[in-house]
C-alpha positions in Angstrom: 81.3 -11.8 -50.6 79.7 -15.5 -50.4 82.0 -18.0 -50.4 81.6 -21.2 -52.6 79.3 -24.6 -51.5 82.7 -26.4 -52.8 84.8 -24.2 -49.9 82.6 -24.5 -47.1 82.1 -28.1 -47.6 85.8 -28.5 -47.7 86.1 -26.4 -44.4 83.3 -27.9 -42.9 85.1 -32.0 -43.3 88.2 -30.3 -42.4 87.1 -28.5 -39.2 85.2 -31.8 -38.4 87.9 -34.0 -38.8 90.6 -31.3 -36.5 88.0 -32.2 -33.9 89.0 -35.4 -34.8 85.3 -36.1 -35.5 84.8 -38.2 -39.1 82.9 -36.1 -41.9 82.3 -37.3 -45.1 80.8 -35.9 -48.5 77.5 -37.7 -49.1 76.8 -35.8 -52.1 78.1 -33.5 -54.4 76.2 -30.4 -55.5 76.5 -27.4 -57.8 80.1 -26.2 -56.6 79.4 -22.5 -56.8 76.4 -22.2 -55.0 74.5 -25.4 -54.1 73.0 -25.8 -50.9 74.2 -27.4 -48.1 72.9 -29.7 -45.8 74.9 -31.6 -43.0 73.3 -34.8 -41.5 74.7 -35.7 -37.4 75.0 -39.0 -36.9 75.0 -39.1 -33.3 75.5 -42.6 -33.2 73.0 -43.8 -30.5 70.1 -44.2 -32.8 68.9 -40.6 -33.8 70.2 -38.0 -36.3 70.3 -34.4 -36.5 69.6 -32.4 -40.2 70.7 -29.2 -40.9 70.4 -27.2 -43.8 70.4 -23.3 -45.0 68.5 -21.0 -42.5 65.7 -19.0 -44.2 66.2 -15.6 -45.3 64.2 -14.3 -43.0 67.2 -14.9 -40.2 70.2 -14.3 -42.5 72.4 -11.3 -43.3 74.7 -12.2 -45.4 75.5 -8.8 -46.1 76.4 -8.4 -42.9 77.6 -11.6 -41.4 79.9 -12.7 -44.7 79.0 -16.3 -44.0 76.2 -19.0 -44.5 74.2 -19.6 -41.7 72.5 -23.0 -41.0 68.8 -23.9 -38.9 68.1 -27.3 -37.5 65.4 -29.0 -40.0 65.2 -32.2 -38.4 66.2 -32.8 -34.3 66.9 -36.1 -32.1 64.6 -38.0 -35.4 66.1 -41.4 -36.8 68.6 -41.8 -39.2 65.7 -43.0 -41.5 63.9 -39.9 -41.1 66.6 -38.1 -42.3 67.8 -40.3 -44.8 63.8 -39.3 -46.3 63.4 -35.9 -45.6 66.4 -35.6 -47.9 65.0 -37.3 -50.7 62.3 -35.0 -50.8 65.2 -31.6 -50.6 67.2 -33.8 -53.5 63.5 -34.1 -55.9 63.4 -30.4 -55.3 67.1 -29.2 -55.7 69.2 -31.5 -57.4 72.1 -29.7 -57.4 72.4 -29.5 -53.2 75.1 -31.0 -51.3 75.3 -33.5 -48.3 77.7 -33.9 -45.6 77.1 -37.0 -43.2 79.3 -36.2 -39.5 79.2 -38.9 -36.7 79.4 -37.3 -33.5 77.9 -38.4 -30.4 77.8 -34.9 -29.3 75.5 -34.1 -32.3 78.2 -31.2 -33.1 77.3 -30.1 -36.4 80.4 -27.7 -37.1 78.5 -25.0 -39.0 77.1 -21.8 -38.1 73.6 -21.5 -37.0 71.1 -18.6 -37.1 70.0 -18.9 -33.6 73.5 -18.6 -32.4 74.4 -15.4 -34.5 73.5 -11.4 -33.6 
């Protein structure tokens, strides 16, 4: 069974912010299943974008969870800032959490980490 965008959003800013790490929504998508994509502030002048991992490395059958792939590594924030204009013209309905972490901790799952 998926779970919601509006869930794992929630448990994203709420894991994030156990680490004692600030997260904050950005943007606010189609709550049942609107992608998500997590912008890491690292604070030292570059940012880290993540967003849904193609299909072709997820089982969500099997894995229950979303799973996330770096889009966008060690680029400026006003890289990032861009590259998600262009995801917003094509998917309106996506959501956006911003996390400033000098560790560049993202707090989500990714595919190259699972199997």
């Amino acid at each position: 069974m998926r779970l919601t965008s509006d869930f794992v959003v929630s448990a994203l800013i709420r894991q994030a912010g156990v680490a004692l790490v600030p997260a904050m929504l950005r943007r606010r998508g189609a709550a049942e299943a609107g992608a998500i994509f997590v912008k890491v502030d690292r604070l030292d002048g570059t940012a880290d974008l993540y967003g849904p991992a193609p299909q072709s490395l997820v089982d969500e059958e099997a894995t229950g969870e979303r799973l996330f792939s770096p889009l966008l590594e060690g680029a400026t924030p006003l890289d990032v800032e861009e590259r998600m204009i262009k995801e917003i013209r094509f998917d309106p309905d996506l959501w956006l959490v911003e996390i400033e972490d000098r560790e560049g901790r993202p707090f989500v799952p990714l595919a190259r980490d699972a199997g």
